[in-house]
C-alpha positions in Angstrom: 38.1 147.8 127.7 36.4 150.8 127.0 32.2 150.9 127.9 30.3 149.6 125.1 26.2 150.9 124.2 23.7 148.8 124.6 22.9 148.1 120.7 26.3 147.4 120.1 26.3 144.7 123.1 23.0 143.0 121.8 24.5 143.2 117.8 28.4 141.8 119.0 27.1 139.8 122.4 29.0 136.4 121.2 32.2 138.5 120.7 31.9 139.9 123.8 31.6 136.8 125.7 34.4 135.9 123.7 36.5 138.5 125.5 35.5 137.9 128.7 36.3 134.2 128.5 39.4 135.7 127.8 39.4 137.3 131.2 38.4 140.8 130.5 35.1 142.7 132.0 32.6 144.3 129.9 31.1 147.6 130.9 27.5 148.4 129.0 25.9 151.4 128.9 22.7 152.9 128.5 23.0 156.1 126.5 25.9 157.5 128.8 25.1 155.8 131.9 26.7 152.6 132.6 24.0 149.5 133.5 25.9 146.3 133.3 29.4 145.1 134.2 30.1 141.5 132.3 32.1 139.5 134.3 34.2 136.0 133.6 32.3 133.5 136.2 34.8 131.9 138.5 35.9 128.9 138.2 35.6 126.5 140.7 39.6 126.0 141.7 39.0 122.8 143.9 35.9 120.6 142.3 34.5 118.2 144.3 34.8 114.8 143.9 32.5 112.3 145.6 33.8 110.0 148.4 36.4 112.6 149.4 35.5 112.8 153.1 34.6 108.6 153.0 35.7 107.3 156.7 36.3 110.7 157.9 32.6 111.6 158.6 30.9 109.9 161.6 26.8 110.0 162.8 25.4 109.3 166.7 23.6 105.7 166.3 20.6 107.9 167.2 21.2 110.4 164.6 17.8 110.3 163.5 15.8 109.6 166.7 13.1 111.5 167.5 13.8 113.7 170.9 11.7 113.4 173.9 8.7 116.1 173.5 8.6 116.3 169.8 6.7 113.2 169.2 3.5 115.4 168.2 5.7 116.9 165.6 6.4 114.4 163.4 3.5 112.8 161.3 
């Protein structure tokens, strides 16, 4: 797509968002000089779902012991 001025970016904004949903970039300009690039945000290809590492994640029984010489650290 060609650049587009900063007045028409503010006056056509939700159609130009509508374009870059539809995968295209947005350059805008001030006066001649480009300032902005509007990008689609990426979509997260492999959401997380809770539980998926359940059984596969182990902690040391003293996983939250304090270590010898830190004592004065912790309040």
């Amino acid at each position: 797509m060609k650049p587009v001025k900063m007045h028409e970016a503010k006056t056509n904004f939700s159609r130009l968002i509508g374009l870059v949903e539809a995968g295209e970039e947005i350059i805008v300009q001030r006066d001649d000089r480009p300032v902005a690039k509007i990008v689609p945000y990426p979509s997260d290809a492999h959401a997380r779902k809770a539980g998926a590492l359940k059984g596969q994640i182990a902690l040391a029984d003293d996983f939250d012991a304090i270590p010898d010489g830190f004592e004065d650290y912790v309040g």
